[in-house]
KOLNU-519031 format. One record per residue (C-alpha): residue number from 1; residue in three letters; x, y negated, z. Coordinates in Angstrom, 1 decimal. Last residue first. Example, Ala and Ser with C-alpha at 12.3 -4.5 7.8 and 13.67 -1.06 7.14 Angstrom:
residues 2
ATOM  resi  resn    east   north      up
ATOM     2   ser    13.7     1.1     7.1
ATOM     1   ala    12.3     4.5     7.8
END
This chain:
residues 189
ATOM  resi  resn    east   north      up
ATOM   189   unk    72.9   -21.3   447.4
ATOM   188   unk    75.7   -19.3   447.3
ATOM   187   unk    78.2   -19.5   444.2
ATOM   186   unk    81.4   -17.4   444.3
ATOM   185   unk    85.0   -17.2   442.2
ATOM   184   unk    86.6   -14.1   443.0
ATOM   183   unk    89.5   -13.3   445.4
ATOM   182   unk    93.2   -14.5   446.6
ATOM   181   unk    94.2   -15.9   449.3
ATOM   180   unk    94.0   -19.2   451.3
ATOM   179   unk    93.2   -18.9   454.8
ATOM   178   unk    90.0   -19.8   457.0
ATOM   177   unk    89.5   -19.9   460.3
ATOM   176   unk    86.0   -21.9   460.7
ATOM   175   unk    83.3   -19.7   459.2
ATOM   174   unk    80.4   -19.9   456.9
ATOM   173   unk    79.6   -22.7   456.0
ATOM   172   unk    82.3   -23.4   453.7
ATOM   171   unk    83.8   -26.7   452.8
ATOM   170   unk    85.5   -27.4   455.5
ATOM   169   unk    87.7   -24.2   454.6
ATOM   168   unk    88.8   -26.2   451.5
ATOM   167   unk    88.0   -26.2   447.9
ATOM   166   unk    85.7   -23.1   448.5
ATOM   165   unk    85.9   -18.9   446.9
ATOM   164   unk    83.5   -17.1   448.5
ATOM   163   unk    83.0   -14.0   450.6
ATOM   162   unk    86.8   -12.7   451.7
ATOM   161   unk    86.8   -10.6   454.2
ATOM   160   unk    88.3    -9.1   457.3
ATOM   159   unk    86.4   -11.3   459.8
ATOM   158   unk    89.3   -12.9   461.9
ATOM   157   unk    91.0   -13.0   458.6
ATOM   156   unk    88.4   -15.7   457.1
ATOM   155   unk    89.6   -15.9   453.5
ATOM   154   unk    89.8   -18.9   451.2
ATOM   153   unk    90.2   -19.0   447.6
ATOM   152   unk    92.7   -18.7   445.0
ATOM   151   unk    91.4   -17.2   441.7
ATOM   150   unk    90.6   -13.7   439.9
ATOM   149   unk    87.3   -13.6   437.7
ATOM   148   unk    85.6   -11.3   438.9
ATOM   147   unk    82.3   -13.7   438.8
ATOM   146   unk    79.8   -14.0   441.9
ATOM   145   unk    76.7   -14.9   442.5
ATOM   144   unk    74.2   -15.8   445.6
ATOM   143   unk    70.3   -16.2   445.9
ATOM   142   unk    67.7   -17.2   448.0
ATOM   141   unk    65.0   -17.8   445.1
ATOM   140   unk    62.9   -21.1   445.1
ATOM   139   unk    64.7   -22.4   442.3
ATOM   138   unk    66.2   -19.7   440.0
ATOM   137   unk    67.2   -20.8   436.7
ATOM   136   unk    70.0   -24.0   438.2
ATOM   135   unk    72.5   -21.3   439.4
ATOM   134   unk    72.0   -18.4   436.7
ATOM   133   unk    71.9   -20.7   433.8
ATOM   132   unk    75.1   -22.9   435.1
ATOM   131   unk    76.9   -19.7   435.4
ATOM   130   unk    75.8   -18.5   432.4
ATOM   129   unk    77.1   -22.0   430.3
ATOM   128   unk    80.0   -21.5   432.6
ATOM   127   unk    80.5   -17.9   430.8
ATOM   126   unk    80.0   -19.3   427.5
ATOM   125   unk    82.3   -22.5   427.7
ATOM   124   unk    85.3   -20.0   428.6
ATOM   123   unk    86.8   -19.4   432.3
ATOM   122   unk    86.2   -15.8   431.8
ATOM   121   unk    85.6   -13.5   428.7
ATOM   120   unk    82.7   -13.9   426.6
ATOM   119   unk    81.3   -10.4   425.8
ATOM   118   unk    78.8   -10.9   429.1
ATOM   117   unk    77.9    -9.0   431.6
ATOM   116   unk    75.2   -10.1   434.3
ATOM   115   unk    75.3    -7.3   437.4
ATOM   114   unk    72.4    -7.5   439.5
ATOM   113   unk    72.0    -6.9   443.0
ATOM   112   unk    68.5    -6.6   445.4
ATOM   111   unk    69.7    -7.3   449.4
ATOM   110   unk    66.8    -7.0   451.6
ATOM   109   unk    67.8    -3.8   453.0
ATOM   108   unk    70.4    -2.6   450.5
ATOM   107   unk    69.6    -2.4   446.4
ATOM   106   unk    71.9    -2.0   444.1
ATOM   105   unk    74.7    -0.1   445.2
ATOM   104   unk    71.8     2.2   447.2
ATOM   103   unk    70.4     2.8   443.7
ATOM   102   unk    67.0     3.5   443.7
ATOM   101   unk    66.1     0.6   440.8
ATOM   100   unk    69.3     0.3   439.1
ATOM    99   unk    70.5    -2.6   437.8
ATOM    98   unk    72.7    -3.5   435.0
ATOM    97   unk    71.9    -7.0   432.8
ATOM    96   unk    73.5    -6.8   429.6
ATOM    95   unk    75.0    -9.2   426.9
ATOM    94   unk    74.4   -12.4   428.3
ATOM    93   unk    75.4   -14.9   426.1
ATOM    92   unk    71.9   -17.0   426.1
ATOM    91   unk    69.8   -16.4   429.8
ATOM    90   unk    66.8   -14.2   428.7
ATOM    89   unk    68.5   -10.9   430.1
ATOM    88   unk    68.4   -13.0   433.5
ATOM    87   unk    65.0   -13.7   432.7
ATOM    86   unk    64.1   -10.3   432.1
ATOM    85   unk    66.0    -9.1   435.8
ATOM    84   unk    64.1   -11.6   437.7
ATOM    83   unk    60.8   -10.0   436.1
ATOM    82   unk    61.8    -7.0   436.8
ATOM    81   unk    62.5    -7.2   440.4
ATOM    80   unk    59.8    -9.8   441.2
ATOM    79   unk    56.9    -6.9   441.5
ATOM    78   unk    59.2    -4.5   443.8
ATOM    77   unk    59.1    -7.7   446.4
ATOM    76   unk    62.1    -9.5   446.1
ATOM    75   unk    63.7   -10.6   450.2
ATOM    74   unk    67.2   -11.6   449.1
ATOM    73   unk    68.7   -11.8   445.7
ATOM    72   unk    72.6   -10.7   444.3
ATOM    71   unk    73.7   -11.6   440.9
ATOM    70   unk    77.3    -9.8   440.4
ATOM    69   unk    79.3   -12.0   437.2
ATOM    68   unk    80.7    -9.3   434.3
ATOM    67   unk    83.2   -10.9   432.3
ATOM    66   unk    84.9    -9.0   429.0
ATOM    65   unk    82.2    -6.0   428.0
ATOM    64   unk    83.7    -4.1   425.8
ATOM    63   unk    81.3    -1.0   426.2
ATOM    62   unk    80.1    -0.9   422.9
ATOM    61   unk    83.0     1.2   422.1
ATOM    60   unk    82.8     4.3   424.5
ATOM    59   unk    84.9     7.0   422.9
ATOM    58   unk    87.4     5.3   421.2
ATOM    57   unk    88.2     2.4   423.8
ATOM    56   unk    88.5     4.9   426.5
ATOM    55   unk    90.9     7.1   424.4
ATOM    54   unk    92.9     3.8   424.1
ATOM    53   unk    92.7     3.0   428.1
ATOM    52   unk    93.8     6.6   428.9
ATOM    51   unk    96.6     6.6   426.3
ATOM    50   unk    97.6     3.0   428.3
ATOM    49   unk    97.1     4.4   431.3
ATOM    48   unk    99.9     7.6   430.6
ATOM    47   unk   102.3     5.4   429.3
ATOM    46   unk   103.7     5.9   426.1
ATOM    45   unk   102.4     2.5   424.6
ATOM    44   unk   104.2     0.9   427.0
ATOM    43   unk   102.5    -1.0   429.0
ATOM    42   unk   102.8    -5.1   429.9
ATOM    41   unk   100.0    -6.0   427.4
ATOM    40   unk    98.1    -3.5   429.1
ATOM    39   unk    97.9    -6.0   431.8
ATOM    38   unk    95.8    -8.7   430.1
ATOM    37   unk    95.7   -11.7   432.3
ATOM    36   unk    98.3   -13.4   429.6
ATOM    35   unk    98.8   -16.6   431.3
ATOM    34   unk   100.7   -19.2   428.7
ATOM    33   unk   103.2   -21.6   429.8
ATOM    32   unk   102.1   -24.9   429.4
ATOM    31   unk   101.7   -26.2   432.7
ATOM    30   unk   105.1   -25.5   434.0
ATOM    29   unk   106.5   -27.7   431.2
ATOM    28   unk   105.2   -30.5   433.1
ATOM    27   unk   106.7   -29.7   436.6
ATOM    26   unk   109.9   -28.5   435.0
ATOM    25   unk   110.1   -31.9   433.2
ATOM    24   unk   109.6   -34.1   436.7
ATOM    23   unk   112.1   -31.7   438.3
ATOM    22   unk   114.9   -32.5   435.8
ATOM    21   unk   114.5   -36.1   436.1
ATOM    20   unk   113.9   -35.6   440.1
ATOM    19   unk   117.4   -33.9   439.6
ATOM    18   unk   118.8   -36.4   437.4
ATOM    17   unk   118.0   -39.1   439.9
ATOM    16   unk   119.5   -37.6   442.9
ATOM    15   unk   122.4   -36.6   441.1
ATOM    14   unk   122.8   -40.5   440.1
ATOM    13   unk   122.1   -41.3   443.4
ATOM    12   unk   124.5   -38.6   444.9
ATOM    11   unk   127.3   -40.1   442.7
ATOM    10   unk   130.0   -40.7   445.0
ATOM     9   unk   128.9   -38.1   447.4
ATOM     8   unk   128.7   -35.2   445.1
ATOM     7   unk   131.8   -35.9   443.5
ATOM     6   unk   133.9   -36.1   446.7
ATOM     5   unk   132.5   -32.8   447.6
ATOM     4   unk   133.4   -31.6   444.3
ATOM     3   unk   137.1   -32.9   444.8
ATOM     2   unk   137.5   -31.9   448.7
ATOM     1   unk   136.8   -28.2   447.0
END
């Protein structure tokens, strides 16, 4: 034991620099390990979910939507409704627009929603492209989106929820006790 300890204070510096050595690699290394966000992946292919997903997959094909980004509007009149849904239709990768006219999921007091899906999945040129599309296409509109796409962001606890996903608490105008955790990216304008 006196031995070791005599080692490691001999040659701390050395151990020092090895260990920064070693930390430095780690630290690069760390960025190139693959994220698989698909959880089937992790099932096996006994598993009660993933039958369930498969028998999903037969019976509604067309239905492989991969990013889906919620589009909500205040104050439409019922004459703007379809027209904001067309051009949203319009925008290039969008492969559906979903709204339903007396829907209470849809529509709640001056609230109108939209749900953009798209086959591209998240975080790829394609859904930024809509992104972009959705936030620069609507001037004059008072408007908000939001992606499912799963990322750090800030949440007020003394309100309970998590509306947007900022750089930093001073960023949002929303509220001032803000704490990182975990939701979808948002866009308010």
């Amino acid at each position: 034991m006196k031995k070791l300890a005599e080692f490691l204070i001999n040659r701390r510096r050395v151990l020092t620099a090895v260990m920064l050595v070693l930390t430095a690699v780690c630290a690069v290394l760390a960025l190139r390990v693959p994220i698989n966000r698909d959880r089937t992946k992790y099932l096996a292919d006994s598993s009660e979910m993933k039958q369930g997903l498969s028998i999903m997959e037969d019976v509604f094909p067309e239905s492989d939507e991969t990013a889906s980004i919620r589009v909500m509007f205040d104050d439409l009149t019922a004459d703007q409704i379809p027209e904001i849904k067309a051009q949203l239709e319009a925008i290039p990768n969008v492969s559906g627009v979903a709204y339903e006219a007396g829907s209470e999921e849809y529509n709640k007091d001056n609230h109108t929603l939209f749900v953009v899906n798209s086959r591209y999945d998240y975080d790829t040129d394609e859904e930024h492209a809509i992104e972009a599309a959705i936030e620069e296409g609507f001037p004059g509109y008072t408007m908000a989106y939001e992606n499912n796409d799963v990322s750090f962001c800030w949440s007020c606890p003394i309100h309970g929820w998590t509306p947007c996903c900022f750089s930093s608490p001073s960023a949002s105008p929303l509220c001032s006790t803000w704490e990182r955790t975990s939701c979808s990216r948002m866009s308010m304008r």
